[in-house]
N, C-alpha and C positions, 0 to 999 in steps of 0.2 A: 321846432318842437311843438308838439300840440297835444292839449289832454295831460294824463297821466305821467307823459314824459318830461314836462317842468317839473325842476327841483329846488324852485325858489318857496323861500318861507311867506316870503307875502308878494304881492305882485301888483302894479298901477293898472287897474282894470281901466278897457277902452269897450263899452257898450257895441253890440251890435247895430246902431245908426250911428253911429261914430261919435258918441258923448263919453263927454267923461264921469268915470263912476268914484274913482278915483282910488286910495291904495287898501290891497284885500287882501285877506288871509288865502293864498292858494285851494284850500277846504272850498271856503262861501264861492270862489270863484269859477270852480271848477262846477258848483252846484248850480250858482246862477245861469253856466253855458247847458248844463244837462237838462234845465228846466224848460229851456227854449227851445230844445233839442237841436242845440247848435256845439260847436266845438270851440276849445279855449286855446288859442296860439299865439304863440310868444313871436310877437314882430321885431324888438329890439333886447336882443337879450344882455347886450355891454351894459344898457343902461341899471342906476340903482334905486327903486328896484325895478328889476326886469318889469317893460311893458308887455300886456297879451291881453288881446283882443278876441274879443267874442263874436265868430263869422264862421260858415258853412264853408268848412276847409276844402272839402272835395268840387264845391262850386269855384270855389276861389282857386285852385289849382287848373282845371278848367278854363277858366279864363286867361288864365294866365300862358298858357300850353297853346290857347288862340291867339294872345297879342304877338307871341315869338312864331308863330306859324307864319300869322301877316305879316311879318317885317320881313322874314324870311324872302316870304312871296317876293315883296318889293323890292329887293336889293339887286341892282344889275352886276351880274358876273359878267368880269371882262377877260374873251375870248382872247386869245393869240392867235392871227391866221396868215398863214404863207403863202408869198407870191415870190415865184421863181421867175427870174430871169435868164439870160444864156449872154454870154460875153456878146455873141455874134446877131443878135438878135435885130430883127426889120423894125421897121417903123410900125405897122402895121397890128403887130403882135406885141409892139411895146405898148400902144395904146389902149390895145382889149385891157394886159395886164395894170395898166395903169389905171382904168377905169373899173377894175376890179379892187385895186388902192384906196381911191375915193370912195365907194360905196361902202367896203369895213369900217375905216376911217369913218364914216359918216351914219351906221350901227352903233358906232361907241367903240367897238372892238380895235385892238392893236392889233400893229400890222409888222410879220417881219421880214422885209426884201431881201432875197437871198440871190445872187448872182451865182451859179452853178460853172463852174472851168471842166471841161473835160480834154481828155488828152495835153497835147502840147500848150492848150490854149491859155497856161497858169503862166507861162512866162510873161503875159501881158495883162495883168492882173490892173494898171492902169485905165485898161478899158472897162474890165468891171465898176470900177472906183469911179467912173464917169459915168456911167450907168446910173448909180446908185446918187450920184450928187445931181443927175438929173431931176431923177424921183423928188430927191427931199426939197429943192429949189421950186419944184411945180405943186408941193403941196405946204409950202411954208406956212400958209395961212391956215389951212385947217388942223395942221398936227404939230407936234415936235416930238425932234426926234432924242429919243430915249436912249440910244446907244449908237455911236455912230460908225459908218460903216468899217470892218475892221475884216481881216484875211483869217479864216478858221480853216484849218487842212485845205480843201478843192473850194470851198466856198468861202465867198464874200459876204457878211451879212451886218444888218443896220435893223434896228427897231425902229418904227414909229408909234406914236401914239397920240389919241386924239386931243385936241384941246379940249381944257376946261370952258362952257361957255358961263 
């Protein structure tokens, strides 16, 4: 609340350099922020009597609207990204995909290995399962895994996700 909109009878004035003025009648306090041509804002209003502070609300809002902007910035969203495999799959084209593992993995990003069954190839879902306990054995060091590999309709799928360093 700031200004007009306290409804406190008297108030612990906090100076605009951050002194203490100490406890006021809401009238003088209101006066002394209009004098300065600054605004009167109530910072803790539980307390008795309510504390308000004499500060350039619109600057201070401002700033405030910038520190939540930069944290914003900062904060790393972590991606989920899939790598399909195929029961029947070469060596060759395990490797691309597996070195597509490590690199997300090594992003920050989680990773979810999906082993794909088509046709009759769901009766050996074993072979998926060894697929997949490949993977997680060859990256034990840099991830753990989040959900381990488990049969969902036609696919086989496991999370990883990267370690904390």
């Amino acid at each position: 609340m700031i200004n007009d909109e306290i409804r406190a009878k008297e108030v612990r004035l906090v100076g605009a350099e951050g002194e203490q003025i100490g406890i006021k009648p809401i009238r003088e306090a209101l006066q002394m922020a209009i004098d300065l041509n600054l605004d009167l804002v109530n910072v803790a209003p539980q307390a008795k009597p309510p504390v308000c502070r004499i500060m350039d609300y619109g600057k201070f809002r401002y700033e405030t609207q910038k520190k939540e902007k930069e944290a914003r910035k900062n904060q790393k969203i972590v991606d989920i990204k899939e790598v399909w495999f195929r029961a029947n799959i070469e060596e060759h084209d395990y490797q691309t995909k597996f070195r597509n593992v490590i690199k997300f993995l090594g992003e920050g990003d989680k990773v979810k290995c999906s082993v794909r069954f088509r046709g009759r190839e769901i009766t050996h879902a074993s072979i998926g399962q060894k697929i997949l306990e490949r993977v997680k054995s060859e990256v034990e060091e840099i991830s753990v895994v989040e959900r381990q590999p488990k049969l969902e309709g036609r696919s086989m799928i496991m999370i990883l996700a990267p370690k904390a360093q």
